[in-house]
C-alpha positions as a Python dict, from the first residue, in 0.01 Angstrom:
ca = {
    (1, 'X'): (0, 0, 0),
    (2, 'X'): (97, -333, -115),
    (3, 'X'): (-99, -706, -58),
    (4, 'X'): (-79, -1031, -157),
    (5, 'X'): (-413, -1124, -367),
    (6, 'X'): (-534, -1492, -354),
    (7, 'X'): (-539, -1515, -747),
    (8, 'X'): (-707, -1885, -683),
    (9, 'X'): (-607, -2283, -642),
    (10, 'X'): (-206, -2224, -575),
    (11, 'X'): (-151, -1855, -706),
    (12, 'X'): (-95, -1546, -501),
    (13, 'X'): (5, -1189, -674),
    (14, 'X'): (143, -898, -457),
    (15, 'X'): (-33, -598, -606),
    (16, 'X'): (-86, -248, -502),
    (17, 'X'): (-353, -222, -321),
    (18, 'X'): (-618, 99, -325),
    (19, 'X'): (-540, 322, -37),
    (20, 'X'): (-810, 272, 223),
    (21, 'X'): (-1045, 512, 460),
    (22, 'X'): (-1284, 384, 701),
    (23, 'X'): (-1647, 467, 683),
    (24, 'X'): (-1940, 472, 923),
    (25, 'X'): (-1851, 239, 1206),
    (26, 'X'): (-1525, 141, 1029),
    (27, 'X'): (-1148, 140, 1093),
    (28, 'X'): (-807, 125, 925),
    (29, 'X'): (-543, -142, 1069),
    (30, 'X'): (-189, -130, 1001),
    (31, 'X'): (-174, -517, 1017),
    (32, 'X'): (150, -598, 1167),
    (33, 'X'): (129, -974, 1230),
    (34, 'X'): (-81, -1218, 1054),
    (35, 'X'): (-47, -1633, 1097),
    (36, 'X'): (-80, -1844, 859),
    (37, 'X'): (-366, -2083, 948),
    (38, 'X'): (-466, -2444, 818),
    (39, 'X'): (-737, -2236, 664),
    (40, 'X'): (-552, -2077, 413),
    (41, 'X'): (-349, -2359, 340),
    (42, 'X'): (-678, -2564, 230),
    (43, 'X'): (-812, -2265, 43),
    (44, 'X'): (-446, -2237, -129),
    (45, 'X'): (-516, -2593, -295),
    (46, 'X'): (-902, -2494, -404),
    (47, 'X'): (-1087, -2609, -84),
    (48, 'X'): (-1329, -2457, 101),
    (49, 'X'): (-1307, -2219, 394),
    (50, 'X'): (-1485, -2129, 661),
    (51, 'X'): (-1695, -1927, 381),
    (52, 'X'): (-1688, -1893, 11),
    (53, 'X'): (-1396, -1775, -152),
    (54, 'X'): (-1407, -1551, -471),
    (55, 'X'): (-1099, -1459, -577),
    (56, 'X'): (-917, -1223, -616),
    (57, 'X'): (-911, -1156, -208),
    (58, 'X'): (-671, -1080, -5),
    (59, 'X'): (-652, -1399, 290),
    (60, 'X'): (-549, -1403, 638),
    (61, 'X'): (-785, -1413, 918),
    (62, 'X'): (-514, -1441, 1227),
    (63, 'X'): (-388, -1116, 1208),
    (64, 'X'): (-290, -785, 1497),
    (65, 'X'): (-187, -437, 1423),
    (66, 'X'): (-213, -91, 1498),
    (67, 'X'): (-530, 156, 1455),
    (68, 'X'): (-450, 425, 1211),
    (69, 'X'): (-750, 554, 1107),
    (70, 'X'): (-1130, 574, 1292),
    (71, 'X'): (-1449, 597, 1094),
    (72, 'X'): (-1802, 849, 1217),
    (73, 'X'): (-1906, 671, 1512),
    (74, 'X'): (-1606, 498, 1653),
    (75, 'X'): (-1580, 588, 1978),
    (76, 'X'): (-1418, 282, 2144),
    (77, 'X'): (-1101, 279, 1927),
    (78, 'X'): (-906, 545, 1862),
    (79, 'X'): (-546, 578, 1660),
    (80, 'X'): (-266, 398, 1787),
    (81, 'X'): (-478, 151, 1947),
    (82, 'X'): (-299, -191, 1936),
    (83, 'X'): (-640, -454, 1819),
    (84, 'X'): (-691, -818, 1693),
    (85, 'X'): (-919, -933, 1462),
    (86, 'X'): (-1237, -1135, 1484),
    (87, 'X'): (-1291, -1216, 1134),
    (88, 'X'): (-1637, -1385, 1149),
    (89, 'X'): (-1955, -1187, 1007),
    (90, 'X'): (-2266, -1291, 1095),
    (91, 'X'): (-2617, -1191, 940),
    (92, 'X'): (-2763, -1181, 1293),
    (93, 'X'): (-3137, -1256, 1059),
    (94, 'X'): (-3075, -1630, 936),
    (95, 'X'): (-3232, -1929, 1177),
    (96, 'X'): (-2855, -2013, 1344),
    (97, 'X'): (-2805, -1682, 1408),
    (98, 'X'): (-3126, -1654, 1586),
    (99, 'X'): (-3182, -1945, 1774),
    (100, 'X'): (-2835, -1872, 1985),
    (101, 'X'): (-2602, -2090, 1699),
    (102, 'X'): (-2405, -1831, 1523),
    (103, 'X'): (-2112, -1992, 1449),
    (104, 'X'): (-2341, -2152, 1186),
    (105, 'X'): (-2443, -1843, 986),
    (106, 'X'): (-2571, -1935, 663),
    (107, 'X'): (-2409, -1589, 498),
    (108, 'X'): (-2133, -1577, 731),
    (109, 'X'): (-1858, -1344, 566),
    (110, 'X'): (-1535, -1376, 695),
    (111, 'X'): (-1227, -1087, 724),
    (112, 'X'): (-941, -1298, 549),
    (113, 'X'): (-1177, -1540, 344),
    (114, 'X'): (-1424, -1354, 194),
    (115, 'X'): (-1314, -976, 277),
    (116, 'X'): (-962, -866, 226),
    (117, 'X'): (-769, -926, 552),
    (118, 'X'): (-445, -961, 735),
    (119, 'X'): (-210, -1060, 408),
    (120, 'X'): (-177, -684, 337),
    (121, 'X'): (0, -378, 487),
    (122, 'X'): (-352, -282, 612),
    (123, 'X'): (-690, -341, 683),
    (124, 'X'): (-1042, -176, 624),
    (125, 'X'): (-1255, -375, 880),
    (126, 'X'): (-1592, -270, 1100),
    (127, 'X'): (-1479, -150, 1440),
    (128, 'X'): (-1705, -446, 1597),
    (129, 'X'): (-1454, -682, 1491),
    (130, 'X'): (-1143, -532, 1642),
    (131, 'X'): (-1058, -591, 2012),
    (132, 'X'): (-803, -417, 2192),
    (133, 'X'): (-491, -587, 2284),
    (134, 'X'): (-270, -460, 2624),
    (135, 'X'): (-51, -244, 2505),
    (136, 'X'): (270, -467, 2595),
    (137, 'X'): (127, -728, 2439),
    (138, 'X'): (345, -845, 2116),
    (139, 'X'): (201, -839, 1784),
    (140, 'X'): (293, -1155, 1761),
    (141, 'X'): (97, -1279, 2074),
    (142, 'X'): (-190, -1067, 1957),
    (143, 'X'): (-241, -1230, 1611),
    (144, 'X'): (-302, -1569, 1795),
    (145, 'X'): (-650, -1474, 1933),
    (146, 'X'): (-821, -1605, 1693),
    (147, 'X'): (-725, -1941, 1691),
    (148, 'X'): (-722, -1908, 2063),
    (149, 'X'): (-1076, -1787, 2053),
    (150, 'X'): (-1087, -2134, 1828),
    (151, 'X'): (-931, -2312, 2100),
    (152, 'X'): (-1188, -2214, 2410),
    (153, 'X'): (-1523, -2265, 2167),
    (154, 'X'): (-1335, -2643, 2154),
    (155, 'X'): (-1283, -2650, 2499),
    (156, 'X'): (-1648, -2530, 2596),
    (157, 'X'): (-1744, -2823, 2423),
    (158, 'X'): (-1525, -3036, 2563),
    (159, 'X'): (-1642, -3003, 2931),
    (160, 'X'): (-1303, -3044, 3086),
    (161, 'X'): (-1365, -3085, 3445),
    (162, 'X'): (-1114, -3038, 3787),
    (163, 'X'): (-947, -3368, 3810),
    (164, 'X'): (-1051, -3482, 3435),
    (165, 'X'): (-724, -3638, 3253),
    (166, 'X'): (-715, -3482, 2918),
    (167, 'X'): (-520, -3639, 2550),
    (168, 'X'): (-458, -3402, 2319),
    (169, 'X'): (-388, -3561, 1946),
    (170, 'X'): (-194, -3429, 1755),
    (171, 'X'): (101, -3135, 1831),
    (172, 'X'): (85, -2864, 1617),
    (173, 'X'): (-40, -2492, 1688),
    (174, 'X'): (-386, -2563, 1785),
    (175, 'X'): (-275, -2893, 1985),
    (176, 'X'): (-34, -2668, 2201),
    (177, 'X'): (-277, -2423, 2226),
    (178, 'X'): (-534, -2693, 2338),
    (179, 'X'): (-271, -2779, 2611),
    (180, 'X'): (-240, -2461, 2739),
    (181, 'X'): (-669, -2423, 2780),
    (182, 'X'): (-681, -2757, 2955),
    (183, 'X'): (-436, -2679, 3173),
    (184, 'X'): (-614, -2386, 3288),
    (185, 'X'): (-959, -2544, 3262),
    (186, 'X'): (-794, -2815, 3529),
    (187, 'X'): (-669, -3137, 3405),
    (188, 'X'): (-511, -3335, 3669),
    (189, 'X'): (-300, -3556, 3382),
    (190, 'X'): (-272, -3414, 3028),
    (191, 'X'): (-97, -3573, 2767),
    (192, 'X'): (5, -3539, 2449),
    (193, 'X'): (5, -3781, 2145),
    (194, 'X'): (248, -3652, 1837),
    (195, 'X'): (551, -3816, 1637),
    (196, 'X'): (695, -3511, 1627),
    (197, 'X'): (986, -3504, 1875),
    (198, 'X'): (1043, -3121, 1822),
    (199, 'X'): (680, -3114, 1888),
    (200, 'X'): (665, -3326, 2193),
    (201, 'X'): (911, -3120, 2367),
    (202, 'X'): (723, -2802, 2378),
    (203, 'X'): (426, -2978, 2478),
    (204, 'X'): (631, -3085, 2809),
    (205, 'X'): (760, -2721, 2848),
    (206, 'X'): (440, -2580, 2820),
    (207, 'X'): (285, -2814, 3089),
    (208, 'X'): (229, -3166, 2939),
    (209, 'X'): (276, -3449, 3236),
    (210, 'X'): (351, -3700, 2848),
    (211, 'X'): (414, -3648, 2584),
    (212, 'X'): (405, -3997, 2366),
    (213, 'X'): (516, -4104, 1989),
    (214, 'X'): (216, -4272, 1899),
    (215, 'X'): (441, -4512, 1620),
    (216, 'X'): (644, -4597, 1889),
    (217, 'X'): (658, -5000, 1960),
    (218, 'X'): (612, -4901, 2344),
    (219, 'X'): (338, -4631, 2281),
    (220, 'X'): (32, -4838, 2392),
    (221, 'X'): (208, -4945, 2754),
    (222, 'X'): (315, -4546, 2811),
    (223, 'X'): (-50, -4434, 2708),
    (224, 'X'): (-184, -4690, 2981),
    (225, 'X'): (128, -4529, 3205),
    (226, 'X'): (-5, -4169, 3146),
    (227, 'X'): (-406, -4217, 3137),
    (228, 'X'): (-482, -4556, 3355),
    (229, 'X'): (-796, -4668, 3130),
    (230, 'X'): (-805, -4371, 2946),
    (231, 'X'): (-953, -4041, 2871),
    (232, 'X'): (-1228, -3855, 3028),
    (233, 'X'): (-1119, -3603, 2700),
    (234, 'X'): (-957, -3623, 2399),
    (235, 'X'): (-949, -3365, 2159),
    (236, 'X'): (-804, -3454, 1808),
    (237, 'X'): (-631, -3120, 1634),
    (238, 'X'): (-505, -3336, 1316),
    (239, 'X'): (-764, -3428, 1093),
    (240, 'X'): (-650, -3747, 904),
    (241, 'X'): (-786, -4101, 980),
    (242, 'X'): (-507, -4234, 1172),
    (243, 'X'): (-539, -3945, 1483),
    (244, 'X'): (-922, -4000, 1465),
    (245, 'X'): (-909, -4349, 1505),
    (246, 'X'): (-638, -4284, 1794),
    (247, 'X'): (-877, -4048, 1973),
    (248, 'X'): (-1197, -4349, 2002),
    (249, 'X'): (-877, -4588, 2142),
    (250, 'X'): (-762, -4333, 2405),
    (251, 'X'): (-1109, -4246, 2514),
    (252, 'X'): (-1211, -4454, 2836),
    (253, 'X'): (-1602, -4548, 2950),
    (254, 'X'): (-1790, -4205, 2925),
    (255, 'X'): (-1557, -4016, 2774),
    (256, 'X'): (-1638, -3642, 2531),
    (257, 'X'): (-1403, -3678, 2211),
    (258, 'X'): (-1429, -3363, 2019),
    (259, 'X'): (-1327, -3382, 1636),
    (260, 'X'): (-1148, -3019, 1631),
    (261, 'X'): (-956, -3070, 1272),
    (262, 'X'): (-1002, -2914, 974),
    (263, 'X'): (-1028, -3246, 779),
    (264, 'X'): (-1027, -3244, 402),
    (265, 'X'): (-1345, -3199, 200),
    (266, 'X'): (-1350, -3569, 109),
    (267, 'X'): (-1277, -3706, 441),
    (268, 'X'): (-1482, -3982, 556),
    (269, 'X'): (-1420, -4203, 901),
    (270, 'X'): (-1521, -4566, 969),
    (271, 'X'): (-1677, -4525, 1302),
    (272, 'X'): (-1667, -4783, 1556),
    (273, 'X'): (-1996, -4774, 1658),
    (274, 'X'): (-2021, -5063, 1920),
    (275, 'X'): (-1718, -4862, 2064),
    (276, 'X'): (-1961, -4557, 2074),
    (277, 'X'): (-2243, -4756, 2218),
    (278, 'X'): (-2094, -4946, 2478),
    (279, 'X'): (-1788, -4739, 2656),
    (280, 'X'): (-2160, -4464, 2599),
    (281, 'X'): (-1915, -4180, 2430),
    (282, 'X'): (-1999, -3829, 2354),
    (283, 'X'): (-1890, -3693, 2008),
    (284, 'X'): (-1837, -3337, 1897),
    (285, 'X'): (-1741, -3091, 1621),
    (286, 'X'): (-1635, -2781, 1697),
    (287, 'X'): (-1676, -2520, 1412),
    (288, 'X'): (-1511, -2097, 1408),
    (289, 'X'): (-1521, -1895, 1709),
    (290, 'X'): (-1858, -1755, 1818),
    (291, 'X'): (-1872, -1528, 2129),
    (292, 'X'): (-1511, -1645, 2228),
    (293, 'X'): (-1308, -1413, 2100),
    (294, 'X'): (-1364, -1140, 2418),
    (295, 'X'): (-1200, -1402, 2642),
    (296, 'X'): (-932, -1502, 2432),
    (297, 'X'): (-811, -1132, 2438),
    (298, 'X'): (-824, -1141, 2813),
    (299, 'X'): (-602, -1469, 2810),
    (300, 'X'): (-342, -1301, 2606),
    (301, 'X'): (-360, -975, 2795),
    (302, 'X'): (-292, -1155, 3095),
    (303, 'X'): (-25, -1347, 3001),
    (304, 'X'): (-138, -1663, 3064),
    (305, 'X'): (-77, -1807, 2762),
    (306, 'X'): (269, -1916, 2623),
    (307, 'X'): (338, -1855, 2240),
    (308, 'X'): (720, -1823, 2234),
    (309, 'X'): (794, -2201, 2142),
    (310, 'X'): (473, -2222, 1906),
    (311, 'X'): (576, -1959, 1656),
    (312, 'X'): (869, -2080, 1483),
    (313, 'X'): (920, -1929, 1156),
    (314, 'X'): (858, -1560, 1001),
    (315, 'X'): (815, -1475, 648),
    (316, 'X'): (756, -1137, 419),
    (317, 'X'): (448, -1056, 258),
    (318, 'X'): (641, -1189, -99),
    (319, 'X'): (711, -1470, 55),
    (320, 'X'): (393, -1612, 123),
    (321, 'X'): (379, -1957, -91),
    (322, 'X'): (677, -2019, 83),
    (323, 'X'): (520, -1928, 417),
    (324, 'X'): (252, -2189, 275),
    (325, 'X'): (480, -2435, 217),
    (326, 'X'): (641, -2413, 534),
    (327, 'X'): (288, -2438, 730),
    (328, 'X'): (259, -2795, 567),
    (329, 'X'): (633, -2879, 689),
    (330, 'X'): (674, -3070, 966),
    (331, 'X'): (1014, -2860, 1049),
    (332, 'X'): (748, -2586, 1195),
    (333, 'X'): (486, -2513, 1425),
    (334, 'X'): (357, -2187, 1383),
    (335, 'X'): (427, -1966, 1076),
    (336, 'X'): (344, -1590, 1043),
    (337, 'X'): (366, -1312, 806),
    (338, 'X'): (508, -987, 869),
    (339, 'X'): (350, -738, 580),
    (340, 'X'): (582, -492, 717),
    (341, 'X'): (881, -648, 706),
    (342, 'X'): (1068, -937, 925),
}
């Protein structure tokens, strides 16, 4: 079998890879569909992940396939079984993971980051991690539960309401995913801020009431237009200072603002902190997927969610610095690799 091994800051190798059998509680994944995900684009240029990275690894977290193999004790897969991936490991022992906060493992290990993962004809992963997908479900769909699963551990903090109007910054991947989760969560008004006019488009197809060009001379008038005073949410899915800044301005009197990016390492934000105190605003991170992932399945089984207009471009498993590249590019939305082929 071949992969393609993170070699470290802007190298990847595709190698043979040992041929792989499952062991107690284990199974084999023909991985069939794995996205490329901000993620792996910071690790590419030697930043962190969502764990520590010790190269050589195979990366990709987002990732679907088939079952091919079952370990001793794997009784709720079986071969053939079309599954996603929950990459996140935790140590169930440290004080997060006991005191109901998970998601902040101090030894999390990660499927993708710190265990080879989805950028590889297939997978040795713990049958806890894998989730059954319908059936008819595309691969393609599939992959996508884990930023979906993202997505709803955002949205949980968010506290969209019936009735709440709802700006989503920023209108890439996650943004349009955020879109779809308000939607269904009950937004009365959702709207969309992006430059992007590719971008904005989908957002109106996929349910947006606006979508706005925030550098346009008459963005302020069609933000007051779309959201009367303002937010009750925003949710900013961009991560440099210009979006966060947007997201305090679009927030009315009350409002939750949850910081969803992936920001660089570096990043640092002036915050307006009268505009904190006196419009009394709520501020959040939101941080992996825990417990979330078992829902986003059921989303995707369902149908509910639209993916068709979010993945935009396909690549090989040789190509992926160019599947890299084109995740930075403003030309796409979505990018995925195909290990077996396009």
């Amino acid at each position: 079998m071949k992969a393609s091994y993170f070699l470290g800051k802007g190298s990847f190798e595709v190698r043979q890879a040992p041929e792989l059998h499952p062991g107690l509680g284990e199974v084999v994944i023909k991985n069939m569909v794995c996205g490329v995900c901000g993620t792996d684009v910071h690790i590419f240029h030697g930043e962190p992940g969502s764990a520590d990275v010790n190269p050589p690894v195979v990366l990709g977290h987002e990732y679907s396939g088939e079952v091919v193999e079952v370990g001793e004790g794997v009784t709720a897969l079986k071969p053939g079984d079309h599954v996603t991936v929950d990459p996140n490991i935790y140590c169930g022992e440290c004080v997060y993971c006991r005191n109901g906060k998970k998601q902040l493992c101090e030894t999390m290990q990660a499927v993708g980051v710190t265990r080879d993962g989805g950028f590889g004809e297939y997978s040795l992963v713990p049958a806890a991690q894998a989730f059954k997908l319908g059936d008819s479900v595309p691969y393609e769909a599939g992959a996508m539960a884990e930023p979906v699963a993202c997505c709803l551990h955002g949205i949980d903090l968010a506290g969209i309401k019936a009735g709440d109007r709802v700006c989503i910054v920023g209108g890439g991947a996650i943004g349009l995913i955020m879109l779809q989760l308000a939607k269904l969560s009950g937004a009365s008004t959702l709207v969309l801020s992006e430059p992007n006019e590719k971008r904005r488009q989908v957002a109106l197809s996929l349910g947006a009431d606006a979508a706005i060009d925030p550098t346009a001379p008459d963005a302020r008038s069609a933000y007051e237009a779309a959201l009367g005073d303002g937010a009750d949410v925003v949710i900013e899915c961009v991560g440099n200072n210009a979006a966060v800044k947007s997201a305090f301005q679009l927030a009315k009197k009350g409002a939750t603002i949850v910081l969803f990016s992936v920001p660089k390492v570096e990043a640092t934000f002036d915050l307006p902190l009268f505009d904190v105190y006196k419009k009394e605003l709520t501020i959040k991170g939101s941080f992996v997927n825990p417990d979330t992932h078992e829902r986003a399945v059921r989303l995707i089984n369902s149908g509910k969610l639209d993916f068709t207009s979010i993945i935009t471009h396909r690549f090989n498993l040789d190509q992926l610095p160019e599947a890299i590249a084109m995740q930075m590019s403003s030309e796409s939305i979505k990018v995925v690799v195909c290990p077996h082929g396009v």
